[in-house]
N, C-alpha and C positions, 0 to 999 in steps of 0.2 A: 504494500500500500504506500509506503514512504518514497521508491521509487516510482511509482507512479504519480503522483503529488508534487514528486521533483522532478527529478530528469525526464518523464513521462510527458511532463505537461511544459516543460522546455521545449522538448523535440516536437510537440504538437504546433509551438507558437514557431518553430524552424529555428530555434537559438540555441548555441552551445556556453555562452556566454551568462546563463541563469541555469538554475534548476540545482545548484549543489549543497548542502548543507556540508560547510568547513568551514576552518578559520581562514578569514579575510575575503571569505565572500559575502555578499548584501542579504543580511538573514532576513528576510520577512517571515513571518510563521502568524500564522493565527492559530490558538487552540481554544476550540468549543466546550463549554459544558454540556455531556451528553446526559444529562436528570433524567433517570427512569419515567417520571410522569410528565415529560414533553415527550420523551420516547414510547408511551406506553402502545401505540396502536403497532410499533415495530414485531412482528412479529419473529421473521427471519432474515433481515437483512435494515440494520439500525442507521446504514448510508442512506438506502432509501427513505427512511423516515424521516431523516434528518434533514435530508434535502426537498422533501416534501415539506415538510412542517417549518424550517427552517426556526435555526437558534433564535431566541431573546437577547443574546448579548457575548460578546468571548470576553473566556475567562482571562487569556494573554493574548496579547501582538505584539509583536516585533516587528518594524520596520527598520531596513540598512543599519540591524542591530542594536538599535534602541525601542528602550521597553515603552511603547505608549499604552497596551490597558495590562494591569497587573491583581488578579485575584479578581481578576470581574470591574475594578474601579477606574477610571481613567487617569492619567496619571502625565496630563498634557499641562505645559505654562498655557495662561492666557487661559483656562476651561471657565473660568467663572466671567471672566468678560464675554467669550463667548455663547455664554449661556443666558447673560443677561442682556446680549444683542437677539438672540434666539426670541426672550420673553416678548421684546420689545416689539418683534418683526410680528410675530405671532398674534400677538394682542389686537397690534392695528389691522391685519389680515382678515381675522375672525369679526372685528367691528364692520371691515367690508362685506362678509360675506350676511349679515343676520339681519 
């Protein structure tokens, strides 16, 4: 599965230039929380479910090696500005729509 995910999906994009898990290559990694009860309709095959139902959130990312969400939390400079531009856009959006 891991080469498939890496090198697999390299070769797919026609690149030899991604796709390795080592030191001093651009680690992206996302890893999901797979919860039995977002899983639960998986019966034999917990990819398909997952890709079906798709996650609520990953537990880690990695982008070119740095941790941006860590235990599920985000772990970005700037999150709280950005989140309080999010409220702002939001607000006046939802006043347009009602």
């Amino acid at each position: 599965m891991l080469d498939v995910a890496t090198r697999g999906s390299a070769r797919c994009l026609g690149r030899d230039d991604i796709g390795h898990l080592r030191p001093g290559a651009s680690a992206d990694l996302v890893v999901w929380d797979a919860h039995k009860i977002s899983l639960a309709g998986a019966h034999t095959d917990p990819v398909e479910a997952w890709l079906r139902t798709g996650p609520a959130r990953a537990m880690t990312t990695v982008v070119a090696g740095e941790v941006l969400v860590d235990g599920g939390e985000p772990r970005l400079s700037g999150l709280g500005d950005a989140l309080t531009d999010h409220r702002r856009v939001s607000r006046r959006l939802q006043r347009l729509t009602d």
